[in-house]
N, C-alpha and C positions, 0 to 999 in steps of 0.2 A: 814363500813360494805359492805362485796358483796351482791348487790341484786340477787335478784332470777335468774331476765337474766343474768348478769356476769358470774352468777354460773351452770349455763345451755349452759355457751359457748358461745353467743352471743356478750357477750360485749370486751372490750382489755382490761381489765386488766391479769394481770399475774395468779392471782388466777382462771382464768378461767377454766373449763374442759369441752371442747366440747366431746358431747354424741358420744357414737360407735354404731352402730347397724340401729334397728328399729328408735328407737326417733332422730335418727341424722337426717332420712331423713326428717323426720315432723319438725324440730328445726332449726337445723343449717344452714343456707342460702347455696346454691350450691356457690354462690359468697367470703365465707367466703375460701374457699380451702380447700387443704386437713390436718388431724391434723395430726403435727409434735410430734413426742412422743422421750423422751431420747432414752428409749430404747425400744423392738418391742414385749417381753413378758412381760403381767404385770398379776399378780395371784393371787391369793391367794388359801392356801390349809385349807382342813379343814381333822380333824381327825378324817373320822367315825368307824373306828377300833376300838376306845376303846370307844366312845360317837356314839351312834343312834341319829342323827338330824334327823328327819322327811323330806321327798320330797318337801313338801310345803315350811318350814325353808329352806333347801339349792336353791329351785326356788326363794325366796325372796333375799337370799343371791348374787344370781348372777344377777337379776336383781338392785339389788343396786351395786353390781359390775360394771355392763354393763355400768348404769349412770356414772358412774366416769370414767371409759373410761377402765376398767382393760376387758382382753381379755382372760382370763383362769382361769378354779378352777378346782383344782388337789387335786383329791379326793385319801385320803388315805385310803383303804379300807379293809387293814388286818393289824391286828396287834396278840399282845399276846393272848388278851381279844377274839377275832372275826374276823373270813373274813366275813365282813358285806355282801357282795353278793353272795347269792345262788350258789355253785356249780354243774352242771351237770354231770362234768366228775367222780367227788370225791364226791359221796353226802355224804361221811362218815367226814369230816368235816361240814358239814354244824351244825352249832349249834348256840343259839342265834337270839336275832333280827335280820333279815338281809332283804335287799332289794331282790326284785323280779327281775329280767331281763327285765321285761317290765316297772318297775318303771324304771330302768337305764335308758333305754330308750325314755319311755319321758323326764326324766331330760336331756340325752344330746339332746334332739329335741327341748327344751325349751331353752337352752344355745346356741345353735346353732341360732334360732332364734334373739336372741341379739348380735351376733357374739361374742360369750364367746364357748372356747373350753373347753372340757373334758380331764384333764392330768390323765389317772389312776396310781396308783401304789399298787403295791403289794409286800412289803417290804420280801426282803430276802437279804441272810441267815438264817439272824440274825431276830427278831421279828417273829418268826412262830410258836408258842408256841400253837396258834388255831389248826394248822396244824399238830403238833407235838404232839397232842393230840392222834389223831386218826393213828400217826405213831409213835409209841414212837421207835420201831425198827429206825429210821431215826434219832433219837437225836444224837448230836453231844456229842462222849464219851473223856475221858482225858487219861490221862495216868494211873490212876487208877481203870479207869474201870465204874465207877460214869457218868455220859449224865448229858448234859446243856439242859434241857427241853424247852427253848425257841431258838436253835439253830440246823441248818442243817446240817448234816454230810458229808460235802463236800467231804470227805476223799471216800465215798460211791458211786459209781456210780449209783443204785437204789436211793438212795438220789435225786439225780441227774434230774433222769428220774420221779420221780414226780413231781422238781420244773417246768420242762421241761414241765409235760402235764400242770401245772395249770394255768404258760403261755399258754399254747396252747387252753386253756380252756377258760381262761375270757377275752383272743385278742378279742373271737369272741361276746363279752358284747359290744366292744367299737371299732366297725367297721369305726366310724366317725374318733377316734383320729391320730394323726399325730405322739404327743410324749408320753414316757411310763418311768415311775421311777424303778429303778428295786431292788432300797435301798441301801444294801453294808454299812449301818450306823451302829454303833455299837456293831461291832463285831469282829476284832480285835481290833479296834481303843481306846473302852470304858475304858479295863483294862489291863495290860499284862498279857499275858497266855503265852505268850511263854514257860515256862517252865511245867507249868499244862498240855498245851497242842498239849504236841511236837509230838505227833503224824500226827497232820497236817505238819511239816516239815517233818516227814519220807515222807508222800506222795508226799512235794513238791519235795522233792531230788529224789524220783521212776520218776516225771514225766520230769525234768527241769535239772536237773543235781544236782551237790555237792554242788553247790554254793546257792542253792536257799531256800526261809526262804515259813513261814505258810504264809506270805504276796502273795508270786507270787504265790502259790496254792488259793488264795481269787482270787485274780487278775485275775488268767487263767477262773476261773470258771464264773467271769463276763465277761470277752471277750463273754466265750461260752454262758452264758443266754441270752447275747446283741443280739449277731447272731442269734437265735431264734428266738427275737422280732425282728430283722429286717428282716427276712423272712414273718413279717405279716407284712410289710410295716412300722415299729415305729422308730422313731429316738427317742436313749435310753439314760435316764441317772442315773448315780447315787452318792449318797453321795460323797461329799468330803473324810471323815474321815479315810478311810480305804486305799485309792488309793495315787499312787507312791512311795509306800515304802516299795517295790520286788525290788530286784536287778538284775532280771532276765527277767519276766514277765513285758512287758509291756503293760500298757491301751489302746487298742485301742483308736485311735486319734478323732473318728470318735462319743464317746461317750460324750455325754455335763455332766457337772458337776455342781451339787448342792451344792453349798458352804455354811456351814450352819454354822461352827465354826472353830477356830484354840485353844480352847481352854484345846483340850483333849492329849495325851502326844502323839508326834512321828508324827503328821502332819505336811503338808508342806505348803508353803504358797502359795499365789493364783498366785502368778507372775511361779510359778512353774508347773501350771496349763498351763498356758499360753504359756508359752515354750514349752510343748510338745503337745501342737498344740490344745486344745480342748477349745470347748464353754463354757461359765459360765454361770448361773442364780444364783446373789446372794441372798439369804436367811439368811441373818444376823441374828444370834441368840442374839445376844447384843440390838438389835431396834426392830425388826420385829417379835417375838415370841412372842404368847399370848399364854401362858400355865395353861392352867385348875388345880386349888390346887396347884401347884408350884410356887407362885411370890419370895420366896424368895431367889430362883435361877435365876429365870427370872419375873422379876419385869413386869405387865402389861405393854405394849407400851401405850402411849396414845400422842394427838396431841402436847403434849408442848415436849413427850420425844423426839417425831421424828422430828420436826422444831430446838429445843435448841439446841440438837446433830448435826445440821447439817448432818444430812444422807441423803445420794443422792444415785443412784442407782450401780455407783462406788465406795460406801464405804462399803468395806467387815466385817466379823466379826474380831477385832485386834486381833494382835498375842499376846498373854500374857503367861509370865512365868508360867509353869509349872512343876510338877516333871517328875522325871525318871520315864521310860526311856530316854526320848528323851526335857530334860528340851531346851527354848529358850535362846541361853543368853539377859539377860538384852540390851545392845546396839540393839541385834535385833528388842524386844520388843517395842507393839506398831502398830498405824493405819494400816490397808489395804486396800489403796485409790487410787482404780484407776484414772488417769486426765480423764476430758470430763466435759461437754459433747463441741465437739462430743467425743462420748465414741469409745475404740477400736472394733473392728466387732465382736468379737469373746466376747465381753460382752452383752448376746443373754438376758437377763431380768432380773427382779427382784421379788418375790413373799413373797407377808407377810402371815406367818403360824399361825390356831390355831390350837394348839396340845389339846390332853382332859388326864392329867396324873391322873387325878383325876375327873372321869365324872361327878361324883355326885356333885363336888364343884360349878354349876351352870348350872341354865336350858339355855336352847337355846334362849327366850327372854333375860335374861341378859345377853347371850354371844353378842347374836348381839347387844343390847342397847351398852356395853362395844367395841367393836369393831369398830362400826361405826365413830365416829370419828379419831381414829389412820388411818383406813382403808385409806380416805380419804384423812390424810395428806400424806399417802404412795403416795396415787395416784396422791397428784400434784407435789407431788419433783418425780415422776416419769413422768411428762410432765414437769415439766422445775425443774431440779434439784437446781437452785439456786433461787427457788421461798422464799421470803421473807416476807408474809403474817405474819395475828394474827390467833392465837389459836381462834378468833371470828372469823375469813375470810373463817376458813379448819369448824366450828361450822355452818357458812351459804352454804356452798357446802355442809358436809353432809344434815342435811337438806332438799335443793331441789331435792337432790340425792333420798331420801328415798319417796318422794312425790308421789303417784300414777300415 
């Protein structure tokens, strides 16, 4: 068994996780040096878009982060259900529970404090269905004439210009952060429309030429919301799912990518990422996904799934067979493992997500009682990826982690 000090960073074993923050300076000996970590982002997201967690819950939350040594929580904060925080610009969405601006604000003043950053996102195109409420003019229509009520009319330049002010709206919530999600998850990626909804090819071909498909019109329109947010300062990322599969449009280089799955049809893999020059943070949907009401798509993570499996911070979601359009052939099929550590530069972290697809399937103590151990073993194969402990070793680090 690790003792308490082992588990607090002081002693040498491997299961160690020396503290980040406040508690390092009161714990960790100046003489121990500095902590080496695989890799430089470690996360976790929570999903207050469709689940309201309380201030208090998500402050306990990162303080049990902090302990384990994780440096961000990336708050997803709109979805179908809710843009959980108050808007100024648009009060005509605001609906539902939602946080104040001055609660935001002591949570990142509290995070901050532990050196735990604030990642916001605010999921578009696609997941705006909050939003699309209050604008149904902006629903994304088909070729028949019929709107996808939880989608953005990209095709729409007024579209456009409100996703444009809502960035420009809730930048100024999250004055402290650095990075910002800007989503891009399923929406073409989910299901094929191409044919439902070729009307976003008409526009790609009005903007891009003959050659260009509804992809490079997804694509252009992330370049353009990215530049936005980097005009408030944010280095931006988003979804894997939807990105490099324009034949015209390319991704800006400069956007880091969420790698969450390859299991949806017409993705590409992570080595593909990589070559055209962008950052990674993997988000493994196969280990790292605790999804509320859905395990029997994604089975809860827990300490034994993430030590048995072997997942390290370089092992992405595998590529597995699927259908048309875009099925893998079989020989493809299979791992996506980056070597390291040391890991390549451009593999920027790793973040374990809880999704809420079903809010009601648990309160926020059993989410976190359920979490805290996986969390945990995230976060020491995120300090030494070929950590080799027991499912009792990652049981005494949560634990001291959660200690007052």
């Amino acid at each position: 068994m690790i003792s308490r000090r082992q588990a607090l960073g002081l002693g040498l074993g491997a299961a160690a996780v020396p503290l980040l923050g406040r508690a390092a300076a009161a714990v960790v000996p100046a003489a121990s040096g500095p902590v080496e970590w695989s890799v430089a982002r470690r996360g976790v997201l929570v999903d207050v878009g469709r689940k309201y967690f309380t201030i208090e819950w998500l402050q306990r939350l990162v303080r049990y982060g902090a302990e384990l040594g994780l440096n961000e929580l990336h708050l997803h904060f709109s979805e179908n259900e809710c843009v959980r925080i108050a808007s100024e610009r648009h009060p005509e969405i605001n609906d539902g529970r939602q946080y104040s601006r001055a609660e935001i604000a002591g949570l990142i003043g509290f995070a901050a404090d532990l050196g735990v950053a604030i990642v916001p996102e605010f999921d578009m195109p696609g997941h705006m269905g909050a939003v699309l409420r209050a604008h149904p003019e902006f629903q994304l229509p088909n070729r028949f004439g019929s709107t996808l009520p939880t989608a953005l009319d990209i095709t729409a330049e007024g579209a456009l210009q409100l996703a444009e002010n809502l960035l420009d709206d809730y930048a100024e919530v999250f004055p402290e952060s650095t990075h910002w999600n800007l989503g891009f998850d399923e929406f073409l990626g989910a299901v094929s429309i191409e044919g439902l909804y070729s009307n976003l090819d008409d526009r790609a071909r009005q903007l891009y030429g003959p050659a260009a498909t509804q992809h490079d019109l997804s694509t252009g329109v992330a370049n353009r919301l990215a530049h936005r947010l980097q005009t408030h300062g944010y280095i931006v990322s988003v979804w894997n799912d939807g990105m490099l599969r324009g034949p015209v449009v390319q991704l800006s280089p400069d956007i880091v990518v969420h790698y969450w799955t390859h299991s949806l049809p017409g993705q590409v893999p992570v080595r593909q990422f990589l070559d055209a020059g962008h950052a990674l943070v993997n988000f493994n949907d196969r280990q790292l996904y605790y999804v509320l009401g859905n395990s029997l798509v994604y089975p809860h993570p827990t300490a034994a799934s993430i030590l048995d499996s072997g997942w390290a911070p370089g092992h992405f979601s595998p590529m597995l067979p699927v259908s048309a359009p875009g099925p893998i052939p079989l020989e493809l099929a299979g791992p996506q493992n980056l070597d390291g550590p040391p890991y390549p530069d451009r593999l920027a972290g790793a973040v374990f997500s809880i999704w809420c697809d079903t809010p009601s399937a648990q309160t926020e103590d059993e989410v976190f009682r359920d979490i805290a151990e996986p969390l945990a073993a995230f976060a020491l194969r995120c300090r030494d990826p070929r950590f080799s402990g027991t499912t009792a070793d990652v049981a005494d680090v949560a634990r001291a982690a959660a200690r007052p």
